[in-house]
DRENDO-1510 file (C-alpha; in Angstrom, 1 decimal, always signed):
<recs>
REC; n; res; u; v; w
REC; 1; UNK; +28.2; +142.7; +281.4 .
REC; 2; UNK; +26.3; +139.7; +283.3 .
REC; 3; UNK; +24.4; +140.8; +286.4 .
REC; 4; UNK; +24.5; +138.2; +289.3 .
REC; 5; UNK; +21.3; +137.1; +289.2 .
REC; 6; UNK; +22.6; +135.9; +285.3 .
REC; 7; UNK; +25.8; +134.7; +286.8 .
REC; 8; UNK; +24.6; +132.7; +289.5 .
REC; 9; UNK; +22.4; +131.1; +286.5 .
REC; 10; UNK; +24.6; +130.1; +284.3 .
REC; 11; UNK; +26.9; +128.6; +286.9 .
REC; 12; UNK; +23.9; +126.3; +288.6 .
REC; 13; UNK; +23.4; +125.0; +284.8 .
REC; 14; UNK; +27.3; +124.6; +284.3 .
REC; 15; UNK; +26.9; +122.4; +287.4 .
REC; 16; UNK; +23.8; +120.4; +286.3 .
REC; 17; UNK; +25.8; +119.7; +283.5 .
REC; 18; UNK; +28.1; +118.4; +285.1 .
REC; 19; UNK; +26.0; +116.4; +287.8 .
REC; 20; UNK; +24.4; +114.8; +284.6 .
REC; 21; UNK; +27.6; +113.8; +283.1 .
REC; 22; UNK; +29.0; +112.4; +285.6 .
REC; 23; UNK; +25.8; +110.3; +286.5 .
REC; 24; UNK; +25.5; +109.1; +282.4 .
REC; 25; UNK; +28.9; +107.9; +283.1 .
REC; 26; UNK; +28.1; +106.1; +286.2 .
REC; 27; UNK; +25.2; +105.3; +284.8 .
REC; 28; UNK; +27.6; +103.8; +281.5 .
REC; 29; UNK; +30.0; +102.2; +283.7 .
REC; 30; UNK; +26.8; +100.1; +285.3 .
REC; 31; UNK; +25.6; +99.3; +281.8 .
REC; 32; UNK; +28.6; +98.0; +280.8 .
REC; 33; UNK; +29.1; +96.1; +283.4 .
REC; 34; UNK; +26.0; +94.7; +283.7 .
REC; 35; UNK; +26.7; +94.0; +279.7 .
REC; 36; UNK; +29.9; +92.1; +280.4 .
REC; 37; UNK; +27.7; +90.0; +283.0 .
REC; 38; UNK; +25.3; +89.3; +280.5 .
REC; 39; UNK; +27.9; +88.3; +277.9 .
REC; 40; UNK; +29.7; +85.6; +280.6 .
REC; 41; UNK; +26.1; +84.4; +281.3 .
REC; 42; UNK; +25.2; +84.0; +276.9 .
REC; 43; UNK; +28.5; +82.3; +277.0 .
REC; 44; UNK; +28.0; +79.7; +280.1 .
REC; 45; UNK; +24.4; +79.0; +278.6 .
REC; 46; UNK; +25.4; +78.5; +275.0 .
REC; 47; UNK; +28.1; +75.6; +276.5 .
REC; 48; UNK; +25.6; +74.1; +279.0 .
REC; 49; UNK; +23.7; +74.1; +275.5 .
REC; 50; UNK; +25.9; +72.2; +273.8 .
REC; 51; UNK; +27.0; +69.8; +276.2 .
REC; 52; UNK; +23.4; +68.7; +277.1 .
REC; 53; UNK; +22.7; +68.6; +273.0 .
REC; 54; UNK; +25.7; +65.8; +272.9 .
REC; 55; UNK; +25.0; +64.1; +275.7 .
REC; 56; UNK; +21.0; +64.2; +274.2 .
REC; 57; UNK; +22.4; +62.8; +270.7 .
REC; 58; UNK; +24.2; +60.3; +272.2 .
REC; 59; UNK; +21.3; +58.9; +274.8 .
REC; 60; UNK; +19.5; +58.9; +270.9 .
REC; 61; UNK; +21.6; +57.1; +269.4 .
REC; 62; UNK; +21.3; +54.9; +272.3 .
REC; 63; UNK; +17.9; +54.8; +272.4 .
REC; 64; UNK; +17.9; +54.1; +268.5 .
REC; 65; UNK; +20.0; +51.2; +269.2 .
REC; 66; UNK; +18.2; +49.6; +271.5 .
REC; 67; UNK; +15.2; +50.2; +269.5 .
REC; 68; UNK; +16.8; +48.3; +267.0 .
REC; 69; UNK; +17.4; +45.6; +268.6 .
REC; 70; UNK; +14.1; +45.4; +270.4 .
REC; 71; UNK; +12.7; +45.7; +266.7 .
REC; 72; UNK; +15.1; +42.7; +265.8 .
REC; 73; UNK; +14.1; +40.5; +268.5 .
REC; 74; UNK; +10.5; +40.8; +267.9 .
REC; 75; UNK; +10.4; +40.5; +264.2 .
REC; 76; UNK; +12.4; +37.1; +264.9 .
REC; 77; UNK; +10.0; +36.2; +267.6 .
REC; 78; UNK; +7.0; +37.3; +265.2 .
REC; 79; UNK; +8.7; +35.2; +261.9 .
REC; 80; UNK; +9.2; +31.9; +263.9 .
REC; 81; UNK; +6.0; +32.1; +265.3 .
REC; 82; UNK; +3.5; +32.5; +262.2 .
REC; 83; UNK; +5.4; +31.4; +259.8 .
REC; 84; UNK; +5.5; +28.2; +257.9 .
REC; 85; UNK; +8.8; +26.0; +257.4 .
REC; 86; UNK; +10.3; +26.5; +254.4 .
REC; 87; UNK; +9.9; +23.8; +251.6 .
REC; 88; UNK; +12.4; +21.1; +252.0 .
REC; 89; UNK; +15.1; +20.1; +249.8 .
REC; 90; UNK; +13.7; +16.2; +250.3 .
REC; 91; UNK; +9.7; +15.8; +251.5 .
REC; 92; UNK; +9.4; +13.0; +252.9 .
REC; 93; UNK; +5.4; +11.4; +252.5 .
REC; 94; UNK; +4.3; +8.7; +254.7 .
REC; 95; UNK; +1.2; +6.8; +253.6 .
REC; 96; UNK; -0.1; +4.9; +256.2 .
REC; 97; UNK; -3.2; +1.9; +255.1 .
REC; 98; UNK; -5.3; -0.2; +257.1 .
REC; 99; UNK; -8.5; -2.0; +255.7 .
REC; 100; UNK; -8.9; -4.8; +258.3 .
REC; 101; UNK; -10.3; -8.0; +257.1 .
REC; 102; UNK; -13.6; -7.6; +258.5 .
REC; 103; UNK; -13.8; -4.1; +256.9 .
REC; 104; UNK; -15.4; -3.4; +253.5 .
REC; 105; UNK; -13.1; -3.0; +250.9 .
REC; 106; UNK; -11.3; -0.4; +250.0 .
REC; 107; UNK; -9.0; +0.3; +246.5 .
REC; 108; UNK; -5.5; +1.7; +249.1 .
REC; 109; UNK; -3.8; +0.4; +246.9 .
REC; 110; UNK; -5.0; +2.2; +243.3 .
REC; 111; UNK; -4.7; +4.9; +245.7 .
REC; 112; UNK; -1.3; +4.5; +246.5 .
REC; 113; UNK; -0.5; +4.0; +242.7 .
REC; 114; UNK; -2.2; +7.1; +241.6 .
REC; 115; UNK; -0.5; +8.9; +244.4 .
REC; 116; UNK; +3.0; +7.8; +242.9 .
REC; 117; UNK; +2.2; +8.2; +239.5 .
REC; 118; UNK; +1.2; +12.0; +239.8 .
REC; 119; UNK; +4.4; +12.6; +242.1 .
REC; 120; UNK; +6.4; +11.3; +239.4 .
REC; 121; UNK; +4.9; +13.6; +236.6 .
REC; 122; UNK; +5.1; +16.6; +238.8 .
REC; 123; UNK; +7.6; +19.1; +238.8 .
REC; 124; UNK; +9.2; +18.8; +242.2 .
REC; 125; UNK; +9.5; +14.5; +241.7 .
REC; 126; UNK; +13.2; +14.0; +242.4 .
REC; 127; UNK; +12.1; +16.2; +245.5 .
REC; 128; UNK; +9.9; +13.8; +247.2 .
REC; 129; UNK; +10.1; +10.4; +248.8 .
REC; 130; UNK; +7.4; +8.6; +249.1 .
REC; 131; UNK; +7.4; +5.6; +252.1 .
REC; 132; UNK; +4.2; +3.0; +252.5 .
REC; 133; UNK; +3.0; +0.8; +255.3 .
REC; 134; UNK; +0.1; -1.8; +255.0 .
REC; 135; UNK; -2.3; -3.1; +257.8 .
REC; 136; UNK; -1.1; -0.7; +259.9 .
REC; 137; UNK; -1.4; -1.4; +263.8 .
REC; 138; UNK; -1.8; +1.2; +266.4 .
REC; 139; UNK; +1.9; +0.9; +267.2 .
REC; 140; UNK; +3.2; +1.0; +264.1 .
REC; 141; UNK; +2.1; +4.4; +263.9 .
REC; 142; UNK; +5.5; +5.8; +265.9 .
REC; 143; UNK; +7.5; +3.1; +264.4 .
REC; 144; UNK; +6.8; +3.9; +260.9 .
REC; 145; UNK; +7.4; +7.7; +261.9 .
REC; 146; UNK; +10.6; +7.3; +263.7 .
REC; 147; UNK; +11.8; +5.3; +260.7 .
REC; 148; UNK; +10.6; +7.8; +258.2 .
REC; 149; UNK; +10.7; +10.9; +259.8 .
REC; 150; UNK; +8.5; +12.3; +257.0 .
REC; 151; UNK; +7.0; +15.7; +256.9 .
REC; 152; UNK; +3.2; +14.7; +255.5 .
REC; 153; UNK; +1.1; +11.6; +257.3 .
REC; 154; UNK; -0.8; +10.5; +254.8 .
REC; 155; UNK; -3.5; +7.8; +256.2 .
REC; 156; UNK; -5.8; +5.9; +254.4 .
REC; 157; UNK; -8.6; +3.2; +255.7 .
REC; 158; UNK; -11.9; +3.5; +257.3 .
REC; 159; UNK; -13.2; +6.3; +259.9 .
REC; 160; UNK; -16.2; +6.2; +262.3 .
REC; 161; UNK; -19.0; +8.8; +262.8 .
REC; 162; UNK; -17.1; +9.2; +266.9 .
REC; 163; UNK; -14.2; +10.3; +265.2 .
REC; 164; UNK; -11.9; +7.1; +265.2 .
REC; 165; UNK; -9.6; +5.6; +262.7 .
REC; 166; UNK; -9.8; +2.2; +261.7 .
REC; 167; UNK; -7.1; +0.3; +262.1 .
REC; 168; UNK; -5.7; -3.7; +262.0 .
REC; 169; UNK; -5.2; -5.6; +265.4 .
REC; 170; UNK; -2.8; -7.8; +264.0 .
REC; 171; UNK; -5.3; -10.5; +263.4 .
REC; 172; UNK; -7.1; -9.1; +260.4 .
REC; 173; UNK; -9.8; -7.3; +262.2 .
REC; 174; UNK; -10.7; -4.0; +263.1 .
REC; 175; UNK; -8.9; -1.8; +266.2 .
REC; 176; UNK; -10.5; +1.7; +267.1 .
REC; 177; UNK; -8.3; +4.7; +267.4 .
REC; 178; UNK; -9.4; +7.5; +269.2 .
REC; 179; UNK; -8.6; +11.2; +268.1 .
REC; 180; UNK; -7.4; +11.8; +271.4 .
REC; 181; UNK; -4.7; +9.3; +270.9 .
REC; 182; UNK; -3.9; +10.3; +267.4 .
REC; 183; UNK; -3.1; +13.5; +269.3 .
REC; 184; UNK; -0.9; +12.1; +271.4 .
REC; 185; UNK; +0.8; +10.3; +269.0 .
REC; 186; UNK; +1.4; +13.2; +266.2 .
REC; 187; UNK; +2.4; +15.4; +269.3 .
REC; 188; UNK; +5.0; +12.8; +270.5 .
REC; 189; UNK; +6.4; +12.7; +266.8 .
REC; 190; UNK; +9.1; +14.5; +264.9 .
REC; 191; UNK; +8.9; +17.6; +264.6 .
REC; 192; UNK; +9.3; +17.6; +260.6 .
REC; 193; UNK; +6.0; +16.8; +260.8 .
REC; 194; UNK; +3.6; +19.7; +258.7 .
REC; 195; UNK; +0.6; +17.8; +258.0 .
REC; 196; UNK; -1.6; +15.6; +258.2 .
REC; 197; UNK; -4.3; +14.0; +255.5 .
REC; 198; UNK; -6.6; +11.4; +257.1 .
REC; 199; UNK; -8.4; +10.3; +253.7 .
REC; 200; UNK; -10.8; +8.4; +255.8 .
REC; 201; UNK; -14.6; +8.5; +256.2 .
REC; 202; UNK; -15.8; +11.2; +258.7 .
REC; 203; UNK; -12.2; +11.8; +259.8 .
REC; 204; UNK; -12.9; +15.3; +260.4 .
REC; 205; UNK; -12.7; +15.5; +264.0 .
REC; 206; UNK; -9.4; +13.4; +263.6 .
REC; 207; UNK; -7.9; +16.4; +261.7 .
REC; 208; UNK; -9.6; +19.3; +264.1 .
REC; 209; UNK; -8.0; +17.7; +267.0 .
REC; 210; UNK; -4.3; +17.3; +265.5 .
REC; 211; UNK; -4.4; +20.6; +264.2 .
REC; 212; UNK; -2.7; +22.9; +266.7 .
REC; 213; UNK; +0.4; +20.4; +266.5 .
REC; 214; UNK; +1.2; +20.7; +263.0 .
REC; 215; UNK; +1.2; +23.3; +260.3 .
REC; 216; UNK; -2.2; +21.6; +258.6 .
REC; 217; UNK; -4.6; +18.9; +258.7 .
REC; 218; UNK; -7.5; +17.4; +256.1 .
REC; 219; UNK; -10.4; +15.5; +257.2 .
REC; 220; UNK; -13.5; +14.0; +255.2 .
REC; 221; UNK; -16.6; +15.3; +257.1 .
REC; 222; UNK; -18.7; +13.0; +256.1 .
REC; 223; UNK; -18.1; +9.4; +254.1 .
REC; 224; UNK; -16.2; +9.3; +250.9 .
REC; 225; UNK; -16.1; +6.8; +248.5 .
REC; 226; UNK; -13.4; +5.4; +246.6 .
REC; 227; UNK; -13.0; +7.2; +243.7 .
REC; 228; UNK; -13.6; +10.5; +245.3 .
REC; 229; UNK; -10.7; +9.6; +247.8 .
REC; 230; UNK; -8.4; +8.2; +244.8 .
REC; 231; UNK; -8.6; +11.4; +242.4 .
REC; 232; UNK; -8.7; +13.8; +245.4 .
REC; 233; UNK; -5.4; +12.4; +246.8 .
REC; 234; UNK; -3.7; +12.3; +243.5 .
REC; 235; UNK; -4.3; +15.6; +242.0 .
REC; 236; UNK; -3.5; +17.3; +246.0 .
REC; 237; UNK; -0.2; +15.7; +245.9 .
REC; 238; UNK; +0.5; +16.2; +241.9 .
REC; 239; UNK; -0.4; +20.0; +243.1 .
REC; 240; UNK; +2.0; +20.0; +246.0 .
REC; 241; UNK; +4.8; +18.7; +243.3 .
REC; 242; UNK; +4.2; +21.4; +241.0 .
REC; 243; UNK; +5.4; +23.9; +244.0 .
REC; 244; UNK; +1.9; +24.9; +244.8 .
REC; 245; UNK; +0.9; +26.4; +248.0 .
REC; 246; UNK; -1.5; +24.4; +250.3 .
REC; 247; UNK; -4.5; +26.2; +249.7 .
REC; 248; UNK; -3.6; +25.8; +246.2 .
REC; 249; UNK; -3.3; +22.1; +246.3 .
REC; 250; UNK; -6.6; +21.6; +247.5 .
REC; 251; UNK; -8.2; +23.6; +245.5 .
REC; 252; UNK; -7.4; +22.2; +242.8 .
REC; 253; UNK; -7.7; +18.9; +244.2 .
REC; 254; UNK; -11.6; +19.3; +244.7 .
REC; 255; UNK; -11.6; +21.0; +241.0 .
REC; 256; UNK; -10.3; +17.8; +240.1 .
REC; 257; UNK; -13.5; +16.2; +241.4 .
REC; 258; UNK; -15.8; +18.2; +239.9 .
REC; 259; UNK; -13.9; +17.4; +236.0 .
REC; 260; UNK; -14.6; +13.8; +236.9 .
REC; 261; UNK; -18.1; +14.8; +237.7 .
REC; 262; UNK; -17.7; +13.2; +240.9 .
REC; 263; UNK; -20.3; +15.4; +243.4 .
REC; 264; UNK; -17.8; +15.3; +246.5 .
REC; 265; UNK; -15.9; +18.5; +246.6 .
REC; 266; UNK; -17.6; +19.4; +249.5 .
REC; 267; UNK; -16.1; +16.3; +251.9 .
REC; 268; UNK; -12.5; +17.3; +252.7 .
REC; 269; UNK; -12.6; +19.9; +255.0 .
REC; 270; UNK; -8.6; +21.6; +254.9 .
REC; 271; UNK; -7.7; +23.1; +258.2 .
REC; 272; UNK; -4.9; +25.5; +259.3 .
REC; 273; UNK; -3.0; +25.8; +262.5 .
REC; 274; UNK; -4.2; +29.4; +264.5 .
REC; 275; UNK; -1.9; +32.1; +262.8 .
REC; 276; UNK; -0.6; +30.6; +259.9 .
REC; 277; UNK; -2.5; +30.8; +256.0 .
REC; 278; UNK; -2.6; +28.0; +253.7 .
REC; 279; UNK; -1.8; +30.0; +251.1 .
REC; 280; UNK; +1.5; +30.6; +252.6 .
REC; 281; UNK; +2.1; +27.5; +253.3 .
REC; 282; UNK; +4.6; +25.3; +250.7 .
REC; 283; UNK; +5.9; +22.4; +250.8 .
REC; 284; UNK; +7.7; +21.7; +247.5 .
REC; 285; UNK; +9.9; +24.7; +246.4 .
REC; 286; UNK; +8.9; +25.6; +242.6 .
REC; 287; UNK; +11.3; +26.5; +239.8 .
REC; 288; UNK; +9.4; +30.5; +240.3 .
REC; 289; UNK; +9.6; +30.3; +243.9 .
REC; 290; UNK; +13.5; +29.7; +243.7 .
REC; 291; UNK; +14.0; +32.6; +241.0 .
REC; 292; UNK; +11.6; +34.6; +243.2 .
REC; 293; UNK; +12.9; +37.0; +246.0 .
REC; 294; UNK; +11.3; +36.3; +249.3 .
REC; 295; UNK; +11.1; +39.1; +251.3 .
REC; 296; UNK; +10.8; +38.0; +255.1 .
REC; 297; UNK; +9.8; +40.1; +258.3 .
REC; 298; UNK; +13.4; +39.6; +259.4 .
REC; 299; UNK; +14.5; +41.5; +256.0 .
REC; 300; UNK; +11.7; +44.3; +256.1 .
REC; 301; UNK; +12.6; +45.4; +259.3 .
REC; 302; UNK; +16.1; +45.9; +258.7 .
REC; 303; UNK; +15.2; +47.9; +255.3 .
REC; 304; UNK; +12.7; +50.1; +257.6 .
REC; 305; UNK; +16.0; +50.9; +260.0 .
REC; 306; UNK; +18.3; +51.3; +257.1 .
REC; 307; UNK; +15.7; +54.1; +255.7 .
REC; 308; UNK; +15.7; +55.8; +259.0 .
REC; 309; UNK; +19.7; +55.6; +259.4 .
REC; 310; UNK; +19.5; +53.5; +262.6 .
REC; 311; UNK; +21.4; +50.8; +260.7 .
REC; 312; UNK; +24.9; +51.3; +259.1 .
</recs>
């Protein structure tokens, strides 16, 4: 039989029981609770979540789009500024001459007929027109271009050691045209106009300061003499008939002097407008180039966005 002291035992541990069950319960009920509270707050977060991801892949898409069209813009800015013209379906060549009467000599006109008779074996000669003027006046200059509208000037007379052209003054002699107003007039001209060949003596400072207003100028930087000017001329414009590029064309047309043995391929000086490269610049569109497939910035930037999935 239990004693009291065992009695009074058993009951305090009954009760301790007790006072421990009920706290675990309490102590359940604030779990849960606290649970349920954690539960609403996973559930507010994971929404917030996915509203801020949409509204996050929408400002991307956004930003993509503007991107692309930033991208778009400046490759258009970046292809009409560096490159070239395309070649024409007609070139137009004007050939300007002047040998003034109290001027030496000059053969302009076996120039003129070598010119035509390597257009006409070249490739590209249904292509090209070719347009002449003789004793050519400082004024006829515009005239001839306004009538024309040609893409190369081609003149041919006598040059000083200042930089001038020679040309007539309407009485047979000799008129001095500065480069500054060569300049002026190219810059005043249509602007078809790609280039300029001034198959002159010492005419290199005529071509340096037209330069920056067409694609391409050539100058003689010293004197030239017949011949040289001739077969220079003829095989640079037979070149540019064949479809070749400019850097091509002159190439070959001081190659051309060297196989006549003629110790002047180191007189015509070619020069390029700032950004552009002569090899990339054409003037006569080849039966390869039209079979080729040009690839332009315009067209590699759209690939690049098409490879991301920026552009449908």
């Amino acid at each position: 039989m239990m004693n009291g002291k065992e009695f009074a035992k058993a009951q305090a541990s009954i009760m301790n029981k007790k006072t421990k069950l009920v706290q675990l319960k309490d102590d359940r009920a604030e779990a849960c609770k606290k649970i349920n509270e954690i539960e609403q707050e996973i559930a507010k977060t994971e929404n917030e979540l996915l509203e801020e991801e949409n509204k996050f892949i929408l400002l991307c898409g956004q930003k993509s789009q503007l991107m692309r069209e930033r991208a778009l813009q400046v490759g258009a800015e970046i292809e009409q500024a560096i490159k070239p013209q395309q070649p024409v379906d007609k070139l137009t060549i004007l050939f300007l001459a002047a040998n003034p009467q109290d001027t030496q000599k000059l053969a302009l006109d076996q120039e003129v007929r070598s010119i035509t008779e390597a257009i006409r074996k070249s490739e590209g000669r249904d292509g090209i027109e070719f347009f002449s003027r003789w004793a050519v006046q400082s004024l006829d200059i515009l005239q001839a271009i306004n009538e024309t509208d040609p893409e190369i000037i081609h003149f041919s007379g006598h040059g000083s050691e200042k930089g001038e052209i020679v040309l007539d003054d309407g009485s047979g002699n000799m008129s001095m045209v500065s480069k500054e107003a060569m300049a002026a007039a190219v810059a005043s001209a249509s602007k078809k106009v790609r280039m300029i060949f001034f198959n002159a003596c010492f005419s290199q400072k005529e071509a340096q300061a037209v330069v920056d207003k067409v694609e391409a100028a050539i100058g003689m930087n010293t004197e030239i003499g017949d011949e040289a000017a001739i077969v220079f001329a003829a095989q640079f414009y037979s070149s540019i008939g064949f479809g070749q590029n400019l850097q091509q064309a002159f190439d070959q047309a001081k190659a051309a002097l060297l196989l006549k043995g003629i110790a002047e391929e180191n007189t015509p000086v070619l020069y390029v407008r700032k950004g552009l490269l002569a090899q990339d610049i054409v003037m006569v569109e080849s039966e390869a180039l039209k079979k080729s497939d040009n690839v332009t910035i315009m067209q590699k930037i759209k690939k690049f966005f098409r490879d991301q999935r920026i552009l449908r």
